[in-house]
N, C-alpha and C positions, 0 to 999 in steps of 0.2 A: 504493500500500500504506500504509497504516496503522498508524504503529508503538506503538499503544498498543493493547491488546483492549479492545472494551466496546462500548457502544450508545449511543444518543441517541434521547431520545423528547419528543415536546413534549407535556404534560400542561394541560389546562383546571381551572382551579382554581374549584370553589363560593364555596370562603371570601374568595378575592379578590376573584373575576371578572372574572379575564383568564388568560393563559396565562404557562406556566415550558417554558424547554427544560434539559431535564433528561440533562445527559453522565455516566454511569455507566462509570469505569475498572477494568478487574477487576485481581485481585491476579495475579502470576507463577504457571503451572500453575493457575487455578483448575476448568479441566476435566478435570484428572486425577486429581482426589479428591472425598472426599465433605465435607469438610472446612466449617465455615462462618466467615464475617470477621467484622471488626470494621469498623464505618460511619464514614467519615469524612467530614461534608455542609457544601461548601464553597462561603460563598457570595458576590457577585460574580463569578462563575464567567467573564465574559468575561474577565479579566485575574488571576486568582489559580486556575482550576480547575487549569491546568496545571503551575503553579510547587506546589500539594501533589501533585500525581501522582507527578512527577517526585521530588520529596524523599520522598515516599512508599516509592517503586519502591528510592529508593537506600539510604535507611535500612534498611529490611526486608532488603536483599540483604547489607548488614552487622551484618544480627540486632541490630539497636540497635530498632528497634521492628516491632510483627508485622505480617503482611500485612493487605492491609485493600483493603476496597472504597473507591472514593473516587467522591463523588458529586457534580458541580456543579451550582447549580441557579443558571439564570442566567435569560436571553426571548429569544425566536425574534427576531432581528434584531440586525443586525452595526452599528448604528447608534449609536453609545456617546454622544454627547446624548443618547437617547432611554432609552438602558438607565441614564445616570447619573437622571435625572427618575424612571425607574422605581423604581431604588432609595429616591432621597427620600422615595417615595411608601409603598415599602414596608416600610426599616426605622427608622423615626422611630415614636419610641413615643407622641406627644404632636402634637397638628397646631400648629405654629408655623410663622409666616415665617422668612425666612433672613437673619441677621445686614447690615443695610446695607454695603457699601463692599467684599462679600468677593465671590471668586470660584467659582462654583461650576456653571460649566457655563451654558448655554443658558437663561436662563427659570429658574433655581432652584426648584422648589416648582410646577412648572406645572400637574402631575396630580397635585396635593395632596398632603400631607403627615399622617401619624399613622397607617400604616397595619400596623404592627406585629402588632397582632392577629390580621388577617387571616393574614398571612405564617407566623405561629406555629398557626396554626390546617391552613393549606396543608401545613407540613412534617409535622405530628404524627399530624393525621388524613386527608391524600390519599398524601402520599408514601409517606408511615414503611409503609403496608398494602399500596402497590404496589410498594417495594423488597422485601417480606419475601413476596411472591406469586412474583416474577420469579429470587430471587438468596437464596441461601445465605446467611443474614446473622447476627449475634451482635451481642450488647455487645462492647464499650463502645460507642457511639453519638458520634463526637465532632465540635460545628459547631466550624467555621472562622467570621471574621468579621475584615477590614479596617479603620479609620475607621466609615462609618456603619453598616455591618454587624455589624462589632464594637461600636455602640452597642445595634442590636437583641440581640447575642449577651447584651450585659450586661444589657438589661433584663427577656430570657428566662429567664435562670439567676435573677434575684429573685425576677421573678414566679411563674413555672414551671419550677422549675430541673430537674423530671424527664423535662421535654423531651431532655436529652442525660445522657449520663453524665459529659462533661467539653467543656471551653470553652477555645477558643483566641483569645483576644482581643485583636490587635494596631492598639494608637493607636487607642484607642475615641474616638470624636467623643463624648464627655460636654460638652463645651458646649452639646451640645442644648437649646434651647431655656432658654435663662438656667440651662442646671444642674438642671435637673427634677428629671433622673432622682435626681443626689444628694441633692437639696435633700427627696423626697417620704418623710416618714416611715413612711408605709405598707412604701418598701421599703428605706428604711437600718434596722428593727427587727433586730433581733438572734434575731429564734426567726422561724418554724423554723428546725430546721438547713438549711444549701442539699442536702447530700446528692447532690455534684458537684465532681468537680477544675475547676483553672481556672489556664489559664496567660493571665497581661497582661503588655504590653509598649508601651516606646515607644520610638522612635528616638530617642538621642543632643541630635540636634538640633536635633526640638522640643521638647524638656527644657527648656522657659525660661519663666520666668513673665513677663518681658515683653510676651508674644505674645495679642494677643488672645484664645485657644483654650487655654493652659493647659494642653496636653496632659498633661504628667508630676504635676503638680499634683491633675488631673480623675482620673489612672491609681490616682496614691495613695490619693484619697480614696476609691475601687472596692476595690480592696484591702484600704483598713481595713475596709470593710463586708463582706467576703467574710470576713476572717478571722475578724470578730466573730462571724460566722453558721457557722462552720468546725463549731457542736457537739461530734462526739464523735470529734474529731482524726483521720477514718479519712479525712480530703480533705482534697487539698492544692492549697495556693494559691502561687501563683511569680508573683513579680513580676520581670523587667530591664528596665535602662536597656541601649539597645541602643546603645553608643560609635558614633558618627562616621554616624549613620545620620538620614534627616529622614523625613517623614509616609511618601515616595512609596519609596523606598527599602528601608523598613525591612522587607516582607511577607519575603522568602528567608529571613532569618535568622530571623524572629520564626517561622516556619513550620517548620523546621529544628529550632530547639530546645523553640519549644511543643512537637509530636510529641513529642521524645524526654520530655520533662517528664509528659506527662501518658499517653502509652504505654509507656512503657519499664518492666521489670520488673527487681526486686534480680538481679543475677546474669549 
């Protein structure tokens, strides 16, 4: 038995060309009414799909934020070398090699790197038309993104930020690629508005600028540039330092209080 309701579907993607398996968690009672959710597409889905379900399921049960579909979009095999390489592949917004001397799995960078647009092209226009055919669905629309996910998530909401309604972005890997992403003028401008909440976060304890990667340093400088772009103050930007927590650590909490930050309603 299966103690979560939902499906799993594995999906062939054009804009990538390759495949997503795609875990779809429904909200408590969703077949006893006519009701429609709120989306929340969560990605790394091998190791993060199940930690939002679950703080999902538990918030909502305490009316601290509302039910919601929760959607992981990960690849058909249980092989995490092969799904880490995937990722490289798929959320790097710029094709770069990978930092001499670091660790990063198998072969770093082995099925290339910059494939971002792809990936943003998969969610907006293959998923986003077969979640809303299959499932009851509503705004807010909100991704999830870890480290390098969370670097795609940031450079979606620049780019495209009407891809979601709001962004959960914990320990963005902003060292990408010597700082690209912050360093490119095109998207630290200040107009347009983003027209998007956005919750960032870093653990504790890679808060240090000693460290190769710069994590808290790379988070602020995201930040200033969200709030520049905040416009007409009707989106909010949340920034913590998440105490006693390191890169690998930090997703529970950061997922825990992103949600309530960017779901949670006055009252």
């Amino acid at each position: 038995m299966q103690l979560w309701a939902g499906d799993e579907a594995v999906l062939a993607s054009e804009h990538v060309g390759d495949e997503f398996l795609v875990s779809v968690a429904l909200p408590h009672r969703y077949d006893t009414g006519g009701e429609d959710f709120p989306v929340i597409v969560v990605l790394d889905a091998h190791w993060l799909f199940g930690t939002v379900r679950d703080l999902a399921t538990s918030l909502a049960m305490g009316r601290q934020v509302p039910r919601a579909l929760v959607v992981g979009v990960g690849y058909p095999t249980t092989d995490l070398a092969r799904v880490t390489q995937l990722r490289q592949r798929d959320a790097t917004p710029t094709e770069a090699p990978f930092p001499a001397g670091t660790t990063f799995g198998a072969a770093p960078g082995a099925l290339g790197t910059g494939g971002a647009e792809g990936l943003r092209a998969f969610l907006n226009l293959e998923l986003r038309p077969w979640l809303a055919e299959r499932y009851r669905v509503r705004g807010p629309r909100v991704l999830v993104g870890h480290s390098m996910t969370a670097l795609f998530g940031a450079h979606t909401l620049l780019v495209e930020p009407s891809s979601f309604d709001a962004y959960l972005l914990a320990s963005p890997s902003l060292w990408w690629d010597e700082r690209a992403m912050l360093r490119d003028s095109a998207l630290t401008r200040t107009e347009p508005p983003l027209g998007a909440d956005a919750y960032v976060s870093v653990g504790g304890a890679e808060d240090n600028p000693t460290t190769a990667f710069d994590m808290g340093a790379n988070a602020r400088g995201l930040v200033e540039v969200l709030r520049a772009r905040g416009g007409d103050g009707r989106h909010r930007v949340t920034f913590e330092v998440l105490d006693g927590e390191t890169h690998h650590s930090t997703t529970g909490q950061a997922v825990s209080r992103g949600l309530r930050a960017l779901l949670s309603t006055p009252g």
